[in-house]
C-alpha positions in Angstrom: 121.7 108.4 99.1 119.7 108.9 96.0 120.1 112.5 93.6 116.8 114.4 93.9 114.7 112.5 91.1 116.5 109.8 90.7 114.9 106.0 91.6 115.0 105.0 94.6 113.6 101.7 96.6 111.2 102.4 99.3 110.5 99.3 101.6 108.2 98.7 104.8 106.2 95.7 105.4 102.6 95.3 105.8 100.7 93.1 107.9 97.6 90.6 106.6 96.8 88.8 110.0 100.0 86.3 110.5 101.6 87.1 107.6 103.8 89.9 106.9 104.7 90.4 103.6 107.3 92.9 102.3 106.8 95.9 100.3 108.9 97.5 98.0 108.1 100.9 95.9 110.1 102.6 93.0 109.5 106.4 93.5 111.6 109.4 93.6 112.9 111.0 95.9 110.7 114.2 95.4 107.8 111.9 96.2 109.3 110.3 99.4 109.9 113.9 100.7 106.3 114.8 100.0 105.1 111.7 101.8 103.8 110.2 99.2 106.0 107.2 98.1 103.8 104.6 97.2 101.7 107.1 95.0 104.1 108.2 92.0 104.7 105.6 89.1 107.1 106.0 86.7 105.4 107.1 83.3 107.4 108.5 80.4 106.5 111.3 78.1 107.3 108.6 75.2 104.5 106.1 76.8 102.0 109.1 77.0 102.1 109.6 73.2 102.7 105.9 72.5 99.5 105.3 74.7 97.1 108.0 72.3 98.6 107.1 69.1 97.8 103.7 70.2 94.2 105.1 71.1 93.7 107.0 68.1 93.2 109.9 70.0 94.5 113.9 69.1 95.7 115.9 71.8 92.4 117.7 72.0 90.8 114.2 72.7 93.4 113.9 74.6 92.9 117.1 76.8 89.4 116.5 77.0 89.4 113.0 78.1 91.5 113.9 81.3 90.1 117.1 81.9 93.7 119.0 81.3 93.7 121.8 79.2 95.1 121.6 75.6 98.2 123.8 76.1 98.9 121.4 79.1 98.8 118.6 76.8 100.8 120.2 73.9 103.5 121.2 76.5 103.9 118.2 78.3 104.4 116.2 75.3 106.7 118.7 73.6 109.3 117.8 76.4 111.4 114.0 76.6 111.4 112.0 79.9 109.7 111.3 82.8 106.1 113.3 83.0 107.1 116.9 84.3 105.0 120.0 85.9 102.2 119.1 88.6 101.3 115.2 90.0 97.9 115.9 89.7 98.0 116.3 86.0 100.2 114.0 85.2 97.8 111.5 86.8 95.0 112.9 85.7 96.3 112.0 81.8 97.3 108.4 83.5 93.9 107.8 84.7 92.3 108.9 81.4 94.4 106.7 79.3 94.1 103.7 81.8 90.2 104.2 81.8 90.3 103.9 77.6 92.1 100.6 78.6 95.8 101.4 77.9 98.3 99.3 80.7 101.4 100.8 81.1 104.2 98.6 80.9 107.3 99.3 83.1 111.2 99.6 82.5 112.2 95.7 83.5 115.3 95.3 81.3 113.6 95.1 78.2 111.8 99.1 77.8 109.0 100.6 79.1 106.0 100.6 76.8 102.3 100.5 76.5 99.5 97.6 75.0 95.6 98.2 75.2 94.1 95.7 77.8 93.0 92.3 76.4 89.2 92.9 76.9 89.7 96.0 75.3 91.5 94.4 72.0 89.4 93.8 68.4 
């Protein structure tokens, strides 16, 4: 058993016709409690600032891009780690970076880190 917050593999499988494939999810454990496993990516603080110097973008831009207030913005980034305070904003600055073409790349042994999306490249 897993510390609250701490990763933790969810499994099922899922069924296309004949085939039944496996499927695996890293979430927390906060997330599994609240039903909502498959929903929650891992995102650090770090690859949220990486992601708007890599944009070019202030925290204003920032805040207004993702339709979070500034203080939100300043706040969030202030801290170290995973993305804290509600799910909704934290995806709501994940959708606004992904939609300006940043990919977030995830922890696989070599760091977590973000690129802009080829199509999106000069």
């Amino acid at each position: 058993m897993s510390e609250f917050g701490k990763p933790v593999a969810a499994a099922g499988t899922v069924s296309f016709g004949i085939v039944v494939a496996p499927v695996v999810a890293l979430c927390d454990t906060f997330s599994i409690a609240r039903g909502n496993a498959l929903s929650i990516r891992k995102v650090s603080i770090r690859q949220i600032k990486a992601a708007r110097a890599l944009l070019a973008w202030s925290q204003e831009q920032m805040a207004e891009q993702s339709s979070v207030s500034v203080p939100t913005v300043k706040r969030i980034e202030a801290a170290d780690g995973p993305i804290g305070g509600r799910d909704d904003t934290a995806q709501k600055l994940i959708a606004a970076l992904e939609e300006a073409g940043i990919e977030f790349i995830p922890e696989n042994g070599s760091g977590a880190g973000v690129r802009l999306r080829k199509d999106i490249q000069n």
